[in-house]
PDB file of N, CA, C, O and CB in Angstrom:
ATOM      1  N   UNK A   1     -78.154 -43.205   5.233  1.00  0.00           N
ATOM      2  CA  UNK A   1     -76.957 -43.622   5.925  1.00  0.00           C
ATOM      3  C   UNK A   1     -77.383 -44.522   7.084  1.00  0.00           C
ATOM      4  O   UNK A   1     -78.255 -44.030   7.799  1.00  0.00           O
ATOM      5  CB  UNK A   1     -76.128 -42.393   6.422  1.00  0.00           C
ATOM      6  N   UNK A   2     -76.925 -45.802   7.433  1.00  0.00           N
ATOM      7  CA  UNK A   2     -77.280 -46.354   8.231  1.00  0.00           C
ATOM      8  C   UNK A   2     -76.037 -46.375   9.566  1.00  0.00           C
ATOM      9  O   UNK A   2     -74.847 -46.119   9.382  1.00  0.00           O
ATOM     10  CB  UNK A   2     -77.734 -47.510   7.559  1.00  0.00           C
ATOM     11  N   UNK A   3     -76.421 -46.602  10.392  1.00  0.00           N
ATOM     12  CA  UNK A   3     -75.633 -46.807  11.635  1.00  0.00           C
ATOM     13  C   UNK A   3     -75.540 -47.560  12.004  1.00  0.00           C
ATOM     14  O   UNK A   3     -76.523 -48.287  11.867  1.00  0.00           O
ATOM     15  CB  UNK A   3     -75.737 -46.415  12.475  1.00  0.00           C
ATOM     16  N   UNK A   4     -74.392 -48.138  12.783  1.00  0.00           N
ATOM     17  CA  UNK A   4     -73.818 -49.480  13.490  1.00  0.00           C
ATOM     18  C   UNK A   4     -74.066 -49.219  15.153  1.00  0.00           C
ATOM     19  O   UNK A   4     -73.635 -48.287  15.832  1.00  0.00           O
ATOM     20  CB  UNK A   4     -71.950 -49.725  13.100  1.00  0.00           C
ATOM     21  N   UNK A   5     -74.789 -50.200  15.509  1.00  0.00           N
ATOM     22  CA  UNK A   5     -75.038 -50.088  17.115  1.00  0.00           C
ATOM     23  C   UNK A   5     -75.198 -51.214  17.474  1.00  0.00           C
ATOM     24  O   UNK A   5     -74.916 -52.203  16.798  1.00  0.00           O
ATOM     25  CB  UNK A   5     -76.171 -49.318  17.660  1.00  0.00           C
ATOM     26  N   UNK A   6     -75.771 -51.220  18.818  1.00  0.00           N
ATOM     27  CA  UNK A   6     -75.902 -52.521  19.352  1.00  0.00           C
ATOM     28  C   UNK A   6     -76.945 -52.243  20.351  1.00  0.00           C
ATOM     29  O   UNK A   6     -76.890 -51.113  20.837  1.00  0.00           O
ATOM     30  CB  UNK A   6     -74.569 -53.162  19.927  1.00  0.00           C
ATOM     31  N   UNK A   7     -77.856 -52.995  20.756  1.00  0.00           N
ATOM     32  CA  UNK A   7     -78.808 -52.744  21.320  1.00  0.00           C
ATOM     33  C   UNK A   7     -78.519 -53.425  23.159  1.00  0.00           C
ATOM     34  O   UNK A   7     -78.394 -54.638  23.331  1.00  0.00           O
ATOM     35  CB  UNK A   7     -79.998 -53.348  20.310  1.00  0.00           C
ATOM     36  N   UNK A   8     -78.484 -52.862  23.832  1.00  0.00           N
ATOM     37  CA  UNK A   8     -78.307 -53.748  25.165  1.00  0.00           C
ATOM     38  C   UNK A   8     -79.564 -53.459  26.555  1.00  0.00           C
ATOM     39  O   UNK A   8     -80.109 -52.416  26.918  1.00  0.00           O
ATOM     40  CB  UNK A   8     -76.584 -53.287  25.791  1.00  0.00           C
ATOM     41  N   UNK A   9     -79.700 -55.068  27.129  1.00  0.00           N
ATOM     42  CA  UNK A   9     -80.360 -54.728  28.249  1.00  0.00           C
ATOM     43  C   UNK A   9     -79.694 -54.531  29.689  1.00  0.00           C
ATOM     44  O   UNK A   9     -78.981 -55.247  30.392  1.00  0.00           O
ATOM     45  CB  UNK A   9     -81.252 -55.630  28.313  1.00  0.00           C
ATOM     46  N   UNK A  10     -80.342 -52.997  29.851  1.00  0.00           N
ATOM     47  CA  UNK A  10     -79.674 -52.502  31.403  1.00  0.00           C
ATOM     48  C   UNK A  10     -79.758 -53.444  32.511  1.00  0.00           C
ATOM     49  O   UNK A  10     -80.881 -53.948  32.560  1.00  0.00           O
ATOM     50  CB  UNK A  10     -80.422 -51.204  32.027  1.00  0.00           C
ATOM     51  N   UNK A  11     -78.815 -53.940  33.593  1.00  0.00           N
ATOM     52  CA  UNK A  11     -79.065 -54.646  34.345  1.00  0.00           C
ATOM     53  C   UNK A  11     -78.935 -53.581  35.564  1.00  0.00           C
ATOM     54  O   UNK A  11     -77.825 -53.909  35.983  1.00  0.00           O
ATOM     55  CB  UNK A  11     -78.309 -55.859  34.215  1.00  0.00           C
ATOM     56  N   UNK A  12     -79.184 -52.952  36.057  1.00  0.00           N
ATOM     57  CA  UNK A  12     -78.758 -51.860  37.391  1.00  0.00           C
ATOM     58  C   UNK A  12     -78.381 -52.581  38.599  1.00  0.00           C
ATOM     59  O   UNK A  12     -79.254 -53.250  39.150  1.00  0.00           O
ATOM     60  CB  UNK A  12     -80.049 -50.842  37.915  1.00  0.00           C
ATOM     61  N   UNK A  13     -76.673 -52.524  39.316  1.00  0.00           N
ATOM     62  CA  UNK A  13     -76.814 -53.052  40.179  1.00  0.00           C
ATOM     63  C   UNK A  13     -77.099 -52.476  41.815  1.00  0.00           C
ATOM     64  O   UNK A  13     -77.261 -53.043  42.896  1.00  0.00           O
ATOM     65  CB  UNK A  13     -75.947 -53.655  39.920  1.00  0.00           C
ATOM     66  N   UNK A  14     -77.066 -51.141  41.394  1.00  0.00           N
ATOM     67  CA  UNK A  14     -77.367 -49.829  42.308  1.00  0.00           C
ATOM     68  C   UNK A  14     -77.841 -48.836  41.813  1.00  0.00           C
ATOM     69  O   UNK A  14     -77.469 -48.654  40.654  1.00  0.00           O
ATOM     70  CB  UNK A  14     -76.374 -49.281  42.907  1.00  0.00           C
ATOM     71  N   UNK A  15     -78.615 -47.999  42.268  1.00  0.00           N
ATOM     72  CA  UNK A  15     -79.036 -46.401  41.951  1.00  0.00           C
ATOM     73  C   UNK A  15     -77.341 -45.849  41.661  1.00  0.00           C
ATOM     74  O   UNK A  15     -76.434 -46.442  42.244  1.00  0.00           O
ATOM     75  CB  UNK A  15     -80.023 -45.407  43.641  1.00  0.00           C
ATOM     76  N   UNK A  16     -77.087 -44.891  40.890  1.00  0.00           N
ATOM     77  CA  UNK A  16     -76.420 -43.847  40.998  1.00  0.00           C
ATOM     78  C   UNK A  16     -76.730 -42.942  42.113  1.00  0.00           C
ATOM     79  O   UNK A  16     -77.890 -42.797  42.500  1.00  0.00           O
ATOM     80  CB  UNK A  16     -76.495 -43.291  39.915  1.00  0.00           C
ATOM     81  N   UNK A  17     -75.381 -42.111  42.830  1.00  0.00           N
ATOM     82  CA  UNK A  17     -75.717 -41.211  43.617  1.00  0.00           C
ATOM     83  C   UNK A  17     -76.065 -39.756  43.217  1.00  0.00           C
ATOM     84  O   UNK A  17     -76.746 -38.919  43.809  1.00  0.00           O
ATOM     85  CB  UNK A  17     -74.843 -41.249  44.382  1.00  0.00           C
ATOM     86  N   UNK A  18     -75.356 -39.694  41.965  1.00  0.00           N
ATOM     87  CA  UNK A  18     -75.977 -38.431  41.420  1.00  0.00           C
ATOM     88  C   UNK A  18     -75.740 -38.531  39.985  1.00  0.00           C
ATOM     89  O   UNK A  18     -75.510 -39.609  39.437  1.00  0.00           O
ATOM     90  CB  UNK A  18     -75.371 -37.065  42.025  1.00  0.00           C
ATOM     91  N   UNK A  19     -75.779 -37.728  39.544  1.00  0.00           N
ATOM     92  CA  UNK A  19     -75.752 -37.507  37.819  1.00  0.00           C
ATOM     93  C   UNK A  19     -74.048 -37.960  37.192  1.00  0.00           C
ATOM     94  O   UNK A  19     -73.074 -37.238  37.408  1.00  0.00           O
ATOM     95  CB  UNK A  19     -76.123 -35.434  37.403  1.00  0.00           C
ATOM     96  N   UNK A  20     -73.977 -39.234  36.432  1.00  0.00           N
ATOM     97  CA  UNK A  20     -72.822 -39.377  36.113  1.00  0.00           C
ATOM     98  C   UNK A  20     -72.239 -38.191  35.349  1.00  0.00           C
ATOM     99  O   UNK A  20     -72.955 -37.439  34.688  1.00  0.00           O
ATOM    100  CB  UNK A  20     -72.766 -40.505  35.497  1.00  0.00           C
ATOM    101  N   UNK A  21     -70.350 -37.982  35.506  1.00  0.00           N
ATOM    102  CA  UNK A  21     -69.707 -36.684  34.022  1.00  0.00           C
ATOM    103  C   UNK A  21     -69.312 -37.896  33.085  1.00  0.00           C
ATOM    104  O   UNK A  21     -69.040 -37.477  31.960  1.00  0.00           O
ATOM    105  CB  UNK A  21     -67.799 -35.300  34.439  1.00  0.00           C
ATOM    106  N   UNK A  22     -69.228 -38.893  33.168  1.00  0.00           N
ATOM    107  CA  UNK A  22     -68.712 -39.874  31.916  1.00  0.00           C
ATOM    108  C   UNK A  22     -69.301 -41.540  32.165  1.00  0.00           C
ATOM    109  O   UNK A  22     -69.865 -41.837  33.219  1.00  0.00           O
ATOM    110  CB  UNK A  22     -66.741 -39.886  31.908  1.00  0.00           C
ATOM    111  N   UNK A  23     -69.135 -42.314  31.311  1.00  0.00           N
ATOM    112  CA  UNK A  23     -69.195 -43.606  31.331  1.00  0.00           C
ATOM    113  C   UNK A  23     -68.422 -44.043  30.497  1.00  0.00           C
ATOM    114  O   UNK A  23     -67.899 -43.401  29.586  1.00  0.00           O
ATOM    115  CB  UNK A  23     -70.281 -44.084  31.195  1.00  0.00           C
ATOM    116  N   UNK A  24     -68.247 -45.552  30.830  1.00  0.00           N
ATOM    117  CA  UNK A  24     -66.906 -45.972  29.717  1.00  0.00           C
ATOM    118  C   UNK A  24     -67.688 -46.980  29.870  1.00  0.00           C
ATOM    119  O   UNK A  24     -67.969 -47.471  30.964  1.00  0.00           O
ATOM    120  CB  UNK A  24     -65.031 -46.052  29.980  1.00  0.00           C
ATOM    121  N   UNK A  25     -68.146 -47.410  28.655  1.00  0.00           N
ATOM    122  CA  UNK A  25     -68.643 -48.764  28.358  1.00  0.00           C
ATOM    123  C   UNK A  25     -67.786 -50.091  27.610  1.00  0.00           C
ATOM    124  O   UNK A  25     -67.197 -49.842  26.558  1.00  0.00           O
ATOM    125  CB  UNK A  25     -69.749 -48.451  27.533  1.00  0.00           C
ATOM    126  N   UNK A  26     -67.730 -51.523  28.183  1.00  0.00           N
ATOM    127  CA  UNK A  26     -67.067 -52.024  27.795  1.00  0.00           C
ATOM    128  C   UNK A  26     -67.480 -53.645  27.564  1.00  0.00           C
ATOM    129  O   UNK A  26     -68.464 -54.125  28.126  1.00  0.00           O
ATOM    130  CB  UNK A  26     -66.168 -51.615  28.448  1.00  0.00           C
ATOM    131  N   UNK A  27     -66.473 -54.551  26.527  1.00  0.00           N
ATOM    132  CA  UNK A  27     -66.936 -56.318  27.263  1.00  0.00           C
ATOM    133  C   UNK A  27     -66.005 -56.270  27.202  1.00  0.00           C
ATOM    134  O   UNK A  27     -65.210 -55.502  26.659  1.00  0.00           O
ATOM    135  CB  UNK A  27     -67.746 -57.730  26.768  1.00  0.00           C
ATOM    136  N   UNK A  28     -65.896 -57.714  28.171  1.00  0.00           N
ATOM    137  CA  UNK A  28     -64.954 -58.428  29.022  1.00  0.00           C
ATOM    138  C   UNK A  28     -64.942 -59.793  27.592  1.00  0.00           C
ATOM    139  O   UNK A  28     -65.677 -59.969  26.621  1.00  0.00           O
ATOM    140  CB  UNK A  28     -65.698 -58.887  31.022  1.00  0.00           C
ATOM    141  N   UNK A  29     -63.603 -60.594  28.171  1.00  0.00           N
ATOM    142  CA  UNK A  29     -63.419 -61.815  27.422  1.00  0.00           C
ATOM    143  C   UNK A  29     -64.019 -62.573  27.149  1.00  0.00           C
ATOM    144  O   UNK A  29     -63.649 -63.421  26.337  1.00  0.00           O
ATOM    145  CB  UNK A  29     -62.855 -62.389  27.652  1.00  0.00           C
ATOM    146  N   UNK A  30     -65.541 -62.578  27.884  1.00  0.00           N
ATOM    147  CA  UNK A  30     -66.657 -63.898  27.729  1.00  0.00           C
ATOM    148  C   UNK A  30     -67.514 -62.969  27.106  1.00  0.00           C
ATOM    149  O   UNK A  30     -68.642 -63.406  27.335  1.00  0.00           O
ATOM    150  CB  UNK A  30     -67.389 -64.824  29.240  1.00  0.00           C
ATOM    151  N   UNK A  31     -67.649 -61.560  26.211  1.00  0.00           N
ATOM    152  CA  UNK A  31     -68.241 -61.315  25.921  1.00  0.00           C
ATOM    153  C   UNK A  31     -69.462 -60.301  26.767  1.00  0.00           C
ATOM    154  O   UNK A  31     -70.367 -59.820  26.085  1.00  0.00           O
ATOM    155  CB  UNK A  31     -68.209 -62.222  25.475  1.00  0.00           C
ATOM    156  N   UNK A  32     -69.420 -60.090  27.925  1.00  0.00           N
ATOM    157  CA  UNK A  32     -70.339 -59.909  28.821  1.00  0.00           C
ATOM    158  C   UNK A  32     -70.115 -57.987  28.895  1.00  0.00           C
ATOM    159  O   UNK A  32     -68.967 -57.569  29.049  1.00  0.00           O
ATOM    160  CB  UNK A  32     -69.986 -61.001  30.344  1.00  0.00           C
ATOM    161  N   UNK A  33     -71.149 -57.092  28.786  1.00  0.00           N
ATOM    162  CA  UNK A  33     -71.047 -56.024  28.581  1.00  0.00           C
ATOM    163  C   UNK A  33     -70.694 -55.471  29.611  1.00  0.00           C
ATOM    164  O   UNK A  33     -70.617 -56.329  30.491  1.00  0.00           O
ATOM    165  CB  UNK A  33     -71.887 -55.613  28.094  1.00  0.00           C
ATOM    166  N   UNK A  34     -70.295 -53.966  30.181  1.00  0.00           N
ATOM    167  CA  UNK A  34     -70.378 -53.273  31.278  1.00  0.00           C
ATOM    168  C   UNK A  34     -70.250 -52.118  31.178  1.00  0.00           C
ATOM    169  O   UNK A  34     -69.438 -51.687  30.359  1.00  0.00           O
ATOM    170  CB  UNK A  34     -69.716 -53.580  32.063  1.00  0.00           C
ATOM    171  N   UNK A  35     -71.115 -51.119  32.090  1.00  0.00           N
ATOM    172  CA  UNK A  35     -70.754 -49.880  32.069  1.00  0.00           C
ATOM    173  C   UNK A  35     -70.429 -48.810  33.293  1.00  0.00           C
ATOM    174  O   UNK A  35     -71.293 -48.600  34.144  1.00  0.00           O
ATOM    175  CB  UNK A  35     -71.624 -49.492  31.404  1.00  0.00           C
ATOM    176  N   UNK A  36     -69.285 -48.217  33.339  1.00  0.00           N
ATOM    177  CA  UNK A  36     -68.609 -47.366  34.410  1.00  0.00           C
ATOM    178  C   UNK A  36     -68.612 -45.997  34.190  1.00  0.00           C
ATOM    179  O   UNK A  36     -67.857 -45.253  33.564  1.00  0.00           O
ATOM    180  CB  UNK A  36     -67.259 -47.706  34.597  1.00  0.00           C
ATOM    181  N   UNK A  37     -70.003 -45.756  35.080  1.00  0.00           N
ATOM    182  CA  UNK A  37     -69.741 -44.755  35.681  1.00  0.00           C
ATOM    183  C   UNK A  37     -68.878 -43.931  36.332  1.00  0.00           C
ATOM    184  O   UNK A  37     -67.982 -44.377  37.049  1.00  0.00           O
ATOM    185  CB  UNK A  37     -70.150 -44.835  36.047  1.00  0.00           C
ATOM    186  N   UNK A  38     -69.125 -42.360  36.087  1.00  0.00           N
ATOM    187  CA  UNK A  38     -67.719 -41.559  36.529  1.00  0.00           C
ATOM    188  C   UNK A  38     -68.988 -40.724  37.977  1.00  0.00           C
ATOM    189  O   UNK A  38     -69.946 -40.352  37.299  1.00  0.00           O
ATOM    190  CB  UNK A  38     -66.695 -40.042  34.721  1.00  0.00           C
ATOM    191  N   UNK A  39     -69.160 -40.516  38.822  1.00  0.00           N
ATOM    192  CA  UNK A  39     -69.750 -39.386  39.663  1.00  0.00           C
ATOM    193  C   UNK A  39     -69.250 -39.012  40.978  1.00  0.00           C
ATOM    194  O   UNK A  39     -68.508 -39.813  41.545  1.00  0.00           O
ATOM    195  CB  UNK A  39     -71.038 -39.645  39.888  1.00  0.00           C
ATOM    196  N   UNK A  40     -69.595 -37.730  41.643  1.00  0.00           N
ATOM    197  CA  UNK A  40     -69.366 -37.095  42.371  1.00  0.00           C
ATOM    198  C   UNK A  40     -68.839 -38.125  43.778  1.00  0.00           C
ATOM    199  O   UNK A  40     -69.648 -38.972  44.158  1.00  0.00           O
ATOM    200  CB  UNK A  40     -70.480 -36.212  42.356  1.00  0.00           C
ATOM    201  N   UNK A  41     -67.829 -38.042  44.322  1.00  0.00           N
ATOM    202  CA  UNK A  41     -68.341 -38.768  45.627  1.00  0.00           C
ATOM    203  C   UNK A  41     -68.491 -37.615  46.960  1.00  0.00           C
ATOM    204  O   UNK A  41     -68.134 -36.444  47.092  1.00  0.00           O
ATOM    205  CB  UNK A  41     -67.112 -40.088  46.054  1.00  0.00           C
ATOM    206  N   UNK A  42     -69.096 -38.445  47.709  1.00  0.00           N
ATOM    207  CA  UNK A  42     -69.146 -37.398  48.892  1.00  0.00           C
ATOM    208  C   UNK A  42     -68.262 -38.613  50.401  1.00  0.00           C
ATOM    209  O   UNK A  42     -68.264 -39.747  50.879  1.00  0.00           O
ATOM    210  CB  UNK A  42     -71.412 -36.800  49.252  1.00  0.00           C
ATOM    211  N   UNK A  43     -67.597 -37.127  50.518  1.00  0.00           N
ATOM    212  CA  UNK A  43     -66.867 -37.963  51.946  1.00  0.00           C
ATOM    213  C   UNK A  43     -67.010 -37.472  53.050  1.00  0.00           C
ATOM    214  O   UNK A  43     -67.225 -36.286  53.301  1.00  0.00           O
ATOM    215  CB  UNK A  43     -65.426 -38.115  52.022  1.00  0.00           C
ATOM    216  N   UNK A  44     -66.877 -38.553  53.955  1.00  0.00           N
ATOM    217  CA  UNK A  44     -67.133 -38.231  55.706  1.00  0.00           C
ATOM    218  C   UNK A  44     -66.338 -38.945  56.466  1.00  0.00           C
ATOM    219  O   UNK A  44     -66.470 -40.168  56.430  1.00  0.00           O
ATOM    220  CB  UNK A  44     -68.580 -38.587  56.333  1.00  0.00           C
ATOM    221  N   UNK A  45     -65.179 -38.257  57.455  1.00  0.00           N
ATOM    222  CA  UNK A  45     -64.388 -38.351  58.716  1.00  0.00           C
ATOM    223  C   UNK A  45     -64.957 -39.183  58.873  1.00  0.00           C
ATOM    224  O   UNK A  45     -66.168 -39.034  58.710  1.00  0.00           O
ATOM    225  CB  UNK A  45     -64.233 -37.463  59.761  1.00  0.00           C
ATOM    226  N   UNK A  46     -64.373 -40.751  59.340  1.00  0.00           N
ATOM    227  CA  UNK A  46     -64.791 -41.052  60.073  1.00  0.00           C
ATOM    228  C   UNK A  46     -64.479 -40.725  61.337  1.00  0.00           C
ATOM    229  O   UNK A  46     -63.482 -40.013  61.458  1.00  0.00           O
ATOM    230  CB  UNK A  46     -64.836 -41.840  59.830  1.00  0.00           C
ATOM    231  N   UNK A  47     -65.228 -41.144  62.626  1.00  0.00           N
ATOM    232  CA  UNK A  47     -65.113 -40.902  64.108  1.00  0.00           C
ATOM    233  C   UNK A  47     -63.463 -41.230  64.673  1.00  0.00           C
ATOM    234  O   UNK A  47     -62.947 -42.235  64.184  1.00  0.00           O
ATOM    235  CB  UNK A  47     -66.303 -41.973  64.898  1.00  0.00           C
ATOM    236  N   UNK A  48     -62.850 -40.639  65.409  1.00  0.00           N
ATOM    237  CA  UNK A  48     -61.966 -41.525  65.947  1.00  0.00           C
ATOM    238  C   UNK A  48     -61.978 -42.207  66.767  1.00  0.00           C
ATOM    239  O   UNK A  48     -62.905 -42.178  67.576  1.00  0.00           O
ATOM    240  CB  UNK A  48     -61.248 -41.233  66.165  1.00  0.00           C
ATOM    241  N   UNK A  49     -61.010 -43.030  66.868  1.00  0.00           N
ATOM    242  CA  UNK A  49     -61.071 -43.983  67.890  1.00  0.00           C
ATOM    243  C   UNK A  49     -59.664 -44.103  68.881  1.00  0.00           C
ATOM    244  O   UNK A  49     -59.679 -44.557  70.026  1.00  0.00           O
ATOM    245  CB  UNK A  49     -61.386 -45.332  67.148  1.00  0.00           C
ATOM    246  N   UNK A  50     -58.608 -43.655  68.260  1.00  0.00           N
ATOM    247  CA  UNK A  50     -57.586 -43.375  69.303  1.00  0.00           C
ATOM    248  C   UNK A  50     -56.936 -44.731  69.035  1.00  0.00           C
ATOM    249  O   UNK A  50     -55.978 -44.966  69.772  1.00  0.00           O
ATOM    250  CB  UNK A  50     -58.137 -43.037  70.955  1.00  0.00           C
ATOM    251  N   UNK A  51     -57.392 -46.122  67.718  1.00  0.00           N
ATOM    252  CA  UNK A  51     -56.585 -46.946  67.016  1.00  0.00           C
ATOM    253  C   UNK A  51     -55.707 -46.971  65.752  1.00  0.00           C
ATOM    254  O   UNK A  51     -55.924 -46.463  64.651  1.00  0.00           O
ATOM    255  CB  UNK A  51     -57.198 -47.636  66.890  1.00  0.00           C
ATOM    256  N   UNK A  52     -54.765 -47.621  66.147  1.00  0.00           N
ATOM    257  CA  UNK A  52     -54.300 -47.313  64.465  1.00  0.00           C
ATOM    258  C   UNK A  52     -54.187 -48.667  63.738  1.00  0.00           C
ATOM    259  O   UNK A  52     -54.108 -49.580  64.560  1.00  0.00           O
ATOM    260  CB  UNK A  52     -52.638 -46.493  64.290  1.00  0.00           C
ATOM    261  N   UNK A  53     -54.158 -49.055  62.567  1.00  0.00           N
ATOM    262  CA  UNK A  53     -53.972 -49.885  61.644  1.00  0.00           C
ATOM    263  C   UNK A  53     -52.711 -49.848  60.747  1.00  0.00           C
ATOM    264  O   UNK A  53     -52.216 -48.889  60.154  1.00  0.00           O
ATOM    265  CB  UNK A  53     -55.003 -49.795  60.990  1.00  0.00           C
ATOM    266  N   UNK A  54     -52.298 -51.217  60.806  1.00  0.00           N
ATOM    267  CA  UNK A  54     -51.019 -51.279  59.618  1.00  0.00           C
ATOM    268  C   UNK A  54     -51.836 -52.165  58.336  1.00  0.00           C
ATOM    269  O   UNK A  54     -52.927 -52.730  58.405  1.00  0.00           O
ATOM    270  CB  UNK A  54     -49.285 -52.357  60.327  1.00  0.00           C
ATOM    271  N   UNK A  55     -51.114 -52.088  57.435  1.00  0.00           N
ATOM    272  CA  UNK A  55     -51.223 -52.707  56.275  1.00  0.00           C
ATOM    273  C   UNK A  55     -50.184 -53.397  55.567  1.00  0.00           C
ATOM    274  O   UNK A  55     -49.557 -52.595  54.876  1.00  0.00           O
ATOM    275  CB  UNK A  55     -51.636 -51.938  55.581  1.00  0.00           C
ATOM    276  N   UNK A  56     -49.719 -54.674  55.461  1.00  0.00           N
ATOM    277  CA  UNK A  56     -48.992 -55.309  54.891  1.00  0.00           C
ATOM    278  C   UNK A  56     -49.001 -55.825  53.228  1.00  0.00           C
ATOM    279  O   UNK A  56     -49.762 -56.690  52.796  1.00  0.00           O
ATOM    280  CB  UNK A  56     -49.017 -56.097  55.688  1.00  0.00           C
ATOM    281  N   UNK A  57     -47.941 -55.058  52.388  1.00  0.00           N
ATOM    282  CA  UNK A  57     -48.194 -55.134  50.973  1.00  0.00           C
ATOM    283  C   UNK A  57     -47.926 -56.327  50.677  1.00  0.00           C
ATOM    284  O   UNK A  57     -48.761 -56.880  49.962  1.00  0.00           O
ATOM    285  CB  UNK A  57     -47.513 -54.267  50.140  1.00  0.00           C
ATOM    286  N   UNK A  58     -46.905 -57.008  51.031  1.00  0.00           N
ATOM    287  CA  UNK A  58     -46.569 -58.056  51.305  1.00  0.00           C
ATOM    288  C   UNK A  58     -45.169 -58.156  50.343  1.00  0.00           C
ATOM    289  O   UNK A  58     -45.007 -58.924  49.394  1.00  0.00           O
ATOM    290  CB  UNK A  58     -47.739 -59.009  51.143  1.00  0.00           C
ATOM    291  N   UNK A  59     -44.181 -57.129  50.881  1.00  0.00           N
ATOM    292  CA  UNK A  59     -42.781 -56.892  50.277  1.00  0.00           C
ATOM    293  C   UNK A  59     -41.941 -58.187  51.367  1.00  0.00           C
ATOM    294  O   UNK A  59     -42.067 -57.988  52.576  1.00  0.00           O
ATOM    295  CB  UNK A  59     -42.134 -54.870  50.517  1.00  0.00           C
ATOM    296  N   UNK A  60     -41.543 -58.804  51.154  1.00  0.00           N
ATOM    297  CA  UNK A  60     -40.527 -59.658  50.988  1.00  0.00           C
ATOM    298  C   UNK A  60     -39.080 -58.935  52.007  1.00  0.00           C
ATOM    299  O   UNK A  60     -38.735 -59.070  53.181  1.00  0.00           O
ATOM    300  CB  UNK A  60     -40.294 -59.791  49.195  1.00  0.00           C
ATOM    301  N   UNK A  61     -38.526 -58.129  50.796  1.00  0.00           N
ATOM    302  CA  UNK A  61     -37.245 -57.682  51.330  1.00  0.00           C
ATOM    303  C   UNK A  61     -37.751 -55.894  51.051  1.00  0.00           C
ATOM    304  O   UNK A  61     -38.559 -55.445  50.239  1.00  0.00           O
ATOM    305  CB  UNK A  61     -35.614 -58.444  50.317  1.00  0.00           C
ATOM    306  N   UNK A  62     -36.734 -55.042  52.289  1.00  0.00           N
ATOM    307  CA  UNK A  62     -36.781 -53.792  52.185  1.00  0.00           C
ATOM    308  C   UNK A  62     -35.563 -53.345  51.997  1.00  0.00           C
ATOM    309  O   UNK A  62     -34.819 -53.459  52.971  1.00  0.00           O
ATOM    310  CB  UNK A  62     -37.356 -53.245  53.127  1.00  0.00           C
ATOM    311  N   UNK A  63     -35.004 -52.736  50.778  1.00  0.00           N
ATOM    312  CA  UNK A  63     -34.036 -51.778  50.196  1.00  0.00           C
ATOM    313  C   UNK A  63     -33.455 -50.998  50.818  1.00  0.00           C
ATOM    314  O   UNK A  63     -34.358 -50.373  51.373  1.00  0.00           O
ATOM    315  CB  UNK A  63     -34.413 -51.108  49.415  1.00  0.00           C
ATOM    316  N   UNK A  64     -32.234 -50.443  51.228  1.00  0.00           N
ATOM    317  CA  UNK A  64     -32.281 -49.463  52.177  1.00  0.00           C
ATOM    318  C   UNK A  64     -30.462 -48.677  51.428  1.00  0.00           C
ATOM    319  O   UNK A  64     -29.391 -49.279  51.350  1.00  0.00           O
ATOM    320  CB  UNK A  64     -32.430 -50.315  54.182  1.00  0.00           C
ATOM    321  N   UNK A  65     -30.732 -47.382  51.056  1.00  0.00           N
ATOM    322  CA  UNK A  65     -29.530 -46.904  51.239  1.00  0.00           C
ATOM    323  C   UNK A  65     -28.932 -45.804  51.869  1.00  0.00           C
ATOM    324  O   UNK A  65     -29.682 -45.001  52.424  1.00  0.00           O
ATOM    325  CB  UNK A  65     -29.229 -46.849  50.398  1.00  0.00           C
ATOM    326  N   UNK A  66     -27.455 -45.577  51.893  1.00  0.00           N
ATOM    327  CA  UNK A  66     -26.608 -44.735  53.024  1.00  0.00           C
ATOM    328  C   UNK A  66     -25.848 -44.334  52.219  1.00  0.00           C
ATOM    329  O   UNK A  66     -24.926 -43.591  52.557  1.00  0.00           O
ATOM    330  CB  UNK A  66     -25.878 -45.372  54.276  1.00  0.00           C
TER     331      UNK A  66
END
């Protein structure tokens, strides 16, 4: 029985931080391979600062009902 594969060279553009639970491998429209990693993240508070930030989605008009 033979098998269908494809042979590819790894390009790494970072270490992993820890042991991936999945990958989804894929190409894009020009043909060009990729693979996505699933892993752990680790998070940290940042410090405060006693600033705040807005973010503009960039809605146009706002809806409003009564």
């Amino acid at each position: 029985m033979s098998g269908r594969g494809i042979v590819l060279t790894v390009v790494w553009s970072r270490p992993l931080p820890d042991q991936p639970s999945s990958v989804r491998v894929y190409r894009d429209s020009l043909g060009h391979w990729y693979a996505s990693f699933v892993v752990p993240a680790q998070t940290e508070p940042l410090p405060a600062t006693g600033r705040v930030i807005g973010v503009d989605w960039g809605v146009a008009e706002a809806a409003t009902t009564t």
